[in-house]
C-alpha positions in Angstrom: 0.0 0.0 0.0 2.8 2.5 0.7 4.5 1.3 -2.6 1.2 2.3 -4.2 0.8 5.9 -2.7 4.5 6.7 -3.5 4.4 5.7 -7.3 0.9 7.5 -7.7 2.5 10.9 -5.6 5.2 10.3 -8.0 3.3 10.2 -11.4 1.3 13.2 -10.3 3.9 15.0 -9.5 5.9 15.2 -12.9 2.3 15.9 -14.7 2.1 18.9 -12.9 5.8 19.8 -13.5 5.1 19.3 -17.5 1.9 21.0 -17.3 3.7 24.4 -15.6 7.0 23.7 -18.0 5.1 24.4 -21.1 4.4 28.3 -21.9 1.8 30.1 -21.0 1.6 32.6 -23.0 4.0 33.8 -26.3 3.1 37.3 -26.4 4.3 38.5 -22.9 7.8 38.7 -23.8 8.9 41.4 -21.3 5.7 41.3 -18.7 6.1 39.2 -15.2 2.8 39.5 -14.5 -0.7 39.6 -16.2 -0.9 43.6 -16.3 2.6 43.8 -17.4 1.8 41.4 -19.8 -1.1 43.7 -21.1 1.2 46.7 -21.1 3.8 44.7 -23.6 1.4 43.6 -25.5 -0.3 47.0 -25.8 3.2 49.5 -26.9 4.5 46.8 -28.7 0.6 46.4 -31.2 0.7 48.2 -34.7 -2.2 50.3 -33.8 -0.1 52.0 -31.0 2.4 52.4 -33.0 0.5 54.0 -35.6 -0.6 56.0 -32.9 2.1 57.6 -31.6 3.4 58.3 -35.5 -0.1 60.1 -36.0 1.1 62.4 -32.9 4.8 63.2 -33.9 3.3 64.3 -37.7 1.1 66.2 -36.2 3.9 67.8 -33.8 5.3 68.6 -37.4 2.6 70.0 -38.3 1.8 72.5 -35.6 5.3 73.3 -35.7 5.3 74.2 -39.1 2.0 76.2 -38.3 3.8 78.2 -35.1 6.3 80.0 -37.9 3.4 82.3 -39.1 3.3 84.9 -36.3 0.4 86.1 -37.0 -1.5 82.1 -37.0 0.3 82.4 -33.3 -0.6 85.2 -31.9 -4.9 84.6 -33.3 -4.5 80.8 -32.1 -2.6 81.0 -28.5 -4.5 79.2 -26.6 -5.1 76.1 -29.2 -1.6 76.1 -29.5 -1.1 75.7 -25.5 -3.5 73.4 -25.4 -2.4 71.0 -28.5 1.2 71.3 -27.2 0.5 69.8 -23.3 -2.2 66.9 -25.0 0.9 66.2 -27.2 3.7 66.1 -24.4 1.2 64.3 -22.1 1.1 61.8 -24.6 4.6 61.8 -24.9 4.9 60.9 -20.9 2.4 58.5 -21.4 4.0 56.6 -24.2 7.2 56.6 -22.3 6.3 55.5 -18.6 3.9 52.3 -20.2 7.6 51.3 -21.9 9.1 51.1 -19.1 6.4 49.6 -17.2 6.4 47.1 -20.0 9.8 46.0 -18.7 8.4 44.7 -15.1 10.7 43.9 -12.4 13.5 45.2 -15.2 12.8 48.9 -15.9 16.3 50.0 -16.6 15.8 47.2 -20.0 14.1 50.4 -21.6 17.3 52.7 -21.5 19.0 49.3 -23.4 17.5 50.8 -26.6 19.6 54.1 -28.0 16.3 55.3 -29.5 14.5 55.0 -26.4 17.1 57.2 -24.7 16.9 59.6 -27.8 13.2 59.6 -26.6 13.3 59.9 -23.1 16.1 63.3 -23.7 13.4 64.8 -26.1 10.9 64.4 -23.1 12.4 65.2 -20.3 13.8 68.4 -22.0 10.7 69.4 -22.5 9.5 69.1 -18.9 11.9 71.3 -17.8 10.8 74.8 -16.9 12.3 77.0 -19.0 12.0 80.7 -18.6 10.3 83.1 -21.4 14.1 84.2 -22.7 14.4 80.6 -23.7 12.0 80.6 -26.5 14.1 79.7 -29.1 15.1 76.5 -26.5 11.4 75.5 -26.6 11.0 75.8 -30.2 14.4 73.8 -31.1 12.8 71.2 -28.7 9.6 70.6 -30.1 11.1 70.4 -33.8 13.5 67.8 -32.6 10.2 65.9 -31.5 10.1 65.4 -35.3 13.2 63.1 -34.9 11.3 60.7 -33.1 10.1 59.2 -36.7 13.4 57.5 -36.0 12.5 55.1 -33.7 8.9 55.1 -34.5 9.8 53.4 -38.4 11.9 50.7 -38.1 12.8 51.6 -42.0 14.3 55.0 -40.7 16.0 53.7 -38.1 17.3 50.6 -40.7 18.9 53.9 -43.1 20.1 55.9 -40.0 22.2 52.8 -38.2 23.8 52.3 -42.0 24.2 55.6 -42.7 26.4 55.7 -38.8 28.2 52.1 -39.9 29.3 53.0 -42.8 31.1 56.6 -41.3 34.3 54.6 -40.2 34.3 53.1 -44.2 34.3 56.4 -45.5 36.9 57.9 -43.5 39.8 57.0 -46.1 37.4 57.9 -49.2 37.2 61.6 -47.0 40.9 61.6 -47.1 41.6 60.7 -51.0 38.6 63.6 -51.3 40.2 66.1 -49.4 43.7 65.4 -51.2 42.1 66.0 -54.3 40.5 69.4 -53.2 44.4 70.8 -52.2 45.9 69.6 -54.9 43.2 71.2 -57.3 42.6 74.1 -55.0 46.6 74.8 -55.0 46.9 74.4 -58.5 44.1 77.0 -59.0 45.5 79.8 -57.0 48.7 79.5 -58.8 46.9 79.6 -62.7 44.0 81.2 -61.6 44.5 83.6 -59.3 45.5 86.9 -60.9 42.7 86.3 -63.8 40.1 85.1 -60.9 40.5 86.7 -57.9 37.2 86.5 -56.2 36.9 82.9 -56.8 41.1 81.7 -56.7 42.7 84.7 -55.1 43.1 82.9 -51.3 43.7 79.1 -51.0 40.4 79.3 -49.1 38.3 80.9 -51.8 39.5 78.4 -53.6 38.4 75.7 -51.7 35.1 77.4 -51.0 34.9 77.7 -55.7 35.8 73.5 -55.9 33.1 73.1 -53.4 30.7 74.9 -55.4 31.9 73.1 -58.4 31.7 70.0 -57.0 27.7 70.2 -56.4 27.1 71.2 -59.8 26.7 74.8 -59.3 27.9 77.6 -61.5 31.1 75.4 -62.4 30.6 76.4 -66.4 30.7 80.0 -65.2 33.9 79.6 -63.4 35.1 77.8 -66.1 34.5 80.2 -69.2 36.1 83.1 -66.7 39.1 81.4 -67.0 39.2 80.2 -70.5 38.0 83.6 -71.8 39.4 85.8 -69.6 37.9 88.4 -66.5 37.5 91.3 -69.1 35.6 89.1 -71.2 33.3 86.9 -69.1 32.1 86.7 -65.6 33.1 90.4 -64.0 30.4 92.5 -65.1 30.1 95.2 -63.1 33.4 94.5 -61.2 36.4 95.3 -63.5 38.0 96.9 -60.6 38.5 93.4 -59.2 39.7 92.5 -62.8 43.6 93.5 -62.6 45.2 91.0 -65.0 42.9 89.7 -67.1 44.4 86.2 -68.8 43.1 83.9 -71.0 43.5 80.0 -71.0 41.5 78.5 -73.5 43.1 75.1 -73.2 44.2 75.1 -69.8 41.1 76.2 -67.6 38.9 73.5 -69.7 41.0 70.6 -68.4 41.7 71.7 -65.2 37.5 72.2 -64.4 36.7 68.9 -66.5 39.1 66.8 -65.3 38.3 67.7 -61.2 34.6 67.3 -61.9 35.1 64.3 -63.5 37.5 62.5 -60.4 35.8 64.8 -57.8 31.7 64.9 -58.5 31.6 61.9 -60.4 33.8 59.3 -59.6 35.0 59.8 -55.9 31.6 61.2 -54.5 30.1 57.9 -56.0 32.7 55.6 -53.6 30.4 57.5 -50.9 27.3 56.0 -52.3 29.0 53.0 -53.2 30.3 52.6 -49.8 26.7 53.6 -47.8 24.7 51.1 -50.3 27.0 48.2 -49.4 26.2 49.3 -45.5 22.6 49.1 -45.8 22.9 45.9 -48.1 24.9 44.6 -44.5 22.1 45.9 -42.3 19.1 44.7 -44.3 20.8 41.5 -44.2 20.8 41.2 -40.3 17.5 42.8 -40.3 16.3 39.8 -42.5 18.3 37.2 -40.9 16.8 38.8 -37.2 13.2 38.6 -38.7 14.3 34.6 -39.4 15.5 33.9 -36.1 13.0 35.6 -34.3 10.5 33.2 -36.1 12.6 30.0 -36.0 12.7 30.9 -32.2 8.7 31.6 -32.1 8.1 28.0 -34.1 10.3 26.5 -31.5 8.3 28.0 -28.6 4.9 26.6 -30.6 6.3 23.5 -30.7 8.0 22.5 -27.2 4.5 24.0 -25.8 3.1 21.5 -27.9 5.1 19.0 -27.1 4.8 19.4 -23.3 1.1 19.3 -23.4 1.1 15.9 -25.5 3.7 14.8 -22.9 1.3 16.0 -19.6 -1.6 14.2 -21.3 -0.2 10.8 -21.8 1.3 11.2 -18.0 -2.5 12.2 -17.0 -3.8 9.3 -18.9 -0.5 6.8 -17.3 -2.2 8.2 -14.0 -5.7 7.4 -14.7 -4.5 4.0 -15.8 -2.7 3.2 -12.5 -5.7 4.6 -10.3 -7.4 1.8 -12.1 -4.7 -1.0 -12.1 -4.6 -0.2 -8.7 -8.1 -0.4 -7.9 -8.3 -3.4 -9.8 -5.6 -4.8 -7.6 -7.6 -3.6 -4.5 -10.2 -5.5 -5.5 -8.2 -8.5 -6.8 -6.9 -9.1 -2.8 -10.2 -8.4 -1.0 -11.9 -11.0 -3.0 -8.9 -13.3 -1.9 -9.4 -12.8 1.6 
């Protein structure tokens, strides 16, 4: 009989370890409890989300609006009033992450773009006095940053765009040699004919620059290849000392640098920030794959341990009856 009560305590007991092994509940990643659990499940649901990026285009929006004066000065109190509803929602957003953690709030600060957020907020909490006005208004526009972490896409181009800083930092060199070189060689063939724009190594600079982007670079070019008394000083031949032409020279000096400069060593930037993202979309996508494998594996050890504490619940139910059976077996013997 004792043998009996310890192999049915026994049995029991690992069908109620397997039932409370197997999950509970997939969605309450970060929660401890049942309202925790409620909280995760709520900041982390699209329609929150879409919430919250409703709220920051509409920060946008009224601070687009507060730039006309006049809108201001008719519309004060809606203003006011659409500013605190905003914040408050702000604080709201913010304190239900971090609730969202549990026993772990200090998990929210884990994320950079949840400490970009909590800055933007907390800044502006603080009471600042009416001379900072310009404080206030730089505060709420940087609200508009918050896109960032509300998109994962933005936040996907941003982290590429910061990888791929440390990979451009010898392109930045081989593009700043080419700028002195060209910028040198400009001041000495240039600089009595173009003054304003090759007079000073740094106007110089300041001209490639401009040439570079695409911007008046023909004009700087025919001034030189036609001369400042014939082209490009109109109205300042005082500037205009020693006019010389150099019809071969300034051609292939402009081509040439916008050629290596704009077209060839600007596109080892692009080249070099298209390969970052290609690397970041790839651990995006191989994230997105593990996070699933890992959800598939959940589904299916929580369906595995409930097959596993039924048959144990059915093994029991079959001993209480071999054992009754046996009960029965030796009272009809004696």
């Amino acid at each position: 009989m004792l043998y009996d009560r310890l192999r049915n305590l026994f049995i029991a007991r690992i069908a109620g370890v397997a039932a409370s092994a197997a999950p509970r509940s997939q969605d309450s990643t970060f929660a401890l409890g049942d309202w925790q659990g409620k909280i995760a499940r709520l900041v982390n649901s699209d329609g929150f989300n879409q919430f919250i990026i409703v709220v920051i285009i509409l920060t946008g929006i009224q601070v687009g609006m507060e730039t006309y004066e006049g809108l201001v000065e008719r519309y004060a109190a809606f203003f006011h009033v659409t500013e605190r509803i905003i914040l408050a929602i702000f604080v709201v957003e913010m304190v239900l992450k971090i609730l969202a953690r549990g026993k772990q709030p200090w998990r929210y600060f884990a994320d950079p773009w949840n400490v970009f957020d909590f800055i933007i907020v907390m800044a502006s909490l603080l009471p600042f006095h009416v001379s900072y006005v310009a404080v206030l208004r730089m505060l709420r526009v940087l609200r508009v940053f918050r896109l960032f972490s509300a998109l994962p896409k933005l936040q996907m181009i941003v982290g590429a765009l910061l990888r791929s800083i440390p990979s451009m930092g010898y392109v930045t060199i081989l593009l700043g040699l080419l700028f002195y070189i060209y910028a040198v060689l400009g001041v000495f063939n240039y600089g009595g004919n173009d003054p304003l724009h090759f007079g000073t190594l740094q106007t110089a600079f300041i001209s490639l620059f401009q040439s570079v982007t695409m911007d008046g670079w023909s004009e700087l070019m025919y001034t030189n290849m036609l001369g400042c008394d014939q082209y490009g000083y109109d109205g300042l031949t005082q500037l205009c000392t020693k006019p010389v032409a150099s019809p071969v020279g300034a051609p292939l000096y402009f081509i040439s640098f916008m050629i290596t400069g704009a077209m060839i060593i600007l596109n080892f930037f692009i080249g070099v920030i298209l390969t970052t993202m290609d690397e970041v979309n790839e651990e995006a996508q191989m994230e997105v794959r593990w996070l699933k494998r890992q959800k598939e594996g959940q589904k299916e050890l929580h369906e595995d341990m409930e097959e596993i504490a039924e048959r144990l619940r059915e093994l029991q139910d079959q001993m209480r009856l071999l054992t009754l059976g046996l009960k029965k077996q030796r009272g009809i013997a004696d």
